[in-house]
C-alpha positions, 0 to 999 in steps of 0.5 A: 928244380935246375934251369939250365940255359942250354950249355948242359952239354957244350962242354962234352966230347962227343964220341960217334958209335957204329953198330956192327952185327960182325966184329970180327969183320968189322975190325978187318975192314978197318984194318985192311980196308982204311988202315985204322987199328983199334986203340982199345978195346973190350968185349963187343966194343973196339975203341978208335982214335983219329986225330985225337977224336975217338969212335967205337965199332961195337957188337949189335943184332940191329943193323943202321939203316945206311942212309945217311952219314953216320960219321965223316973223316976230314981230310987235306986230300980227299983224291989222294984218299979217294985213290988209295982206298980205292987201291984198297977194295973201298967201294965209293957210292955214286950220287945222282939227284937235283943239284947234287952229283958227284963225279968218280965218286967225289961231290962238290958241295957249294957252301959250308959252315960260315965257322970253318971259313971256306967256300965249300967242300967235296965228299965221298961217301962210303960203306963199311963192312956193317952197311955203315955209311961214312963221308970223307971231306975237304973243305974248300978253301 
C-alpha cells in the first residue's frame, strides 16, 4: 500500500467543466454574448482557452443547479467588462444580503487571499445560456 502526503494532485491542471442541456446555445451564447470561440471541440463537448487556462461546455441532460460560482474570469477592469457585456445582452445578477450588496451590478468584497496580495476584490456575477453561474473578479490592489 502507497501512502501518499497530500500532493497526489498539486501538480495537475485543473480544468473547469459546465453542463449545457443546449450546445448549440450554448456556444452562441459564448460566442455573441462574451466574444469566446471554441478552440477545439468534439461530439457533445467544446474546448475554450482564456488566457492559457482551458474550460469545456459539454452536452448534458442535467442541468446546474445555479446557485453558486462555477467559474470566474479575472480581470484588469471589471466596469469596463461589466459595461460591454452589458452592450452585449448579459444580464448581471443583483445581490442583496447582510454585509454583502452589490451596486449595478458589482460588489465590493472586503478581503481576499493573503497569496494574491490585495486587500480585496469586486465581482459580478452572471448567467450563461445553460443557468450556469459565472463570476468576473478584480482584485483590489
Amino acid at each position: 500500500m502507497t501512502s501518499h502526503t497530500g500532493d497526489v494532485l498539486s501538480g495537475a491542471r485543473v480544468a473547469t467543466r459546465l453542463p449545457a442541456r443546449d450546445l448549440d446555445r450554448a456556444r452562441r451564447f459564448y460566442a455573441e454574448k462574451l466574444g469566446l470561440y471554441p478552440v477545439d471541440e468534439r461530439p457533445g463537448g467544446l474546448l475554450y482557452r482564456c488566457a492559457g487556462v482551458d474550460f469545456v461546455v459539454f452536452r448534458s441532460t442535467g442541468a446546474s443547479p445555479g446557485t453558486f460560482t462555477q467559474m470566474a474570469f479575472e480581470v484588469d477592469d471589471i466596469e469596463g467588462v461589466v459595461t460591454e457585456l452589458r452592450r452585449r445582452g448579459v444580464v448581471f445578477e443583483e445581490v442583496d444580503v447582510p454585509g454583502f450588496r452589490t451596486r449595478e451590478g458589482i460588489a465590493d468584497i472586503d478581503g481576499t487571499y493573503p497569496s494574491k496580495g490585495a486587500s480585496g476584490e469586486r465581482g459580478a456575477w452572471f448567467r450563461d445560456s445553460e443557468g450556469n453561474l459565472l463570476g468576473i473578479g478584480q482584485l483590489i490592489l
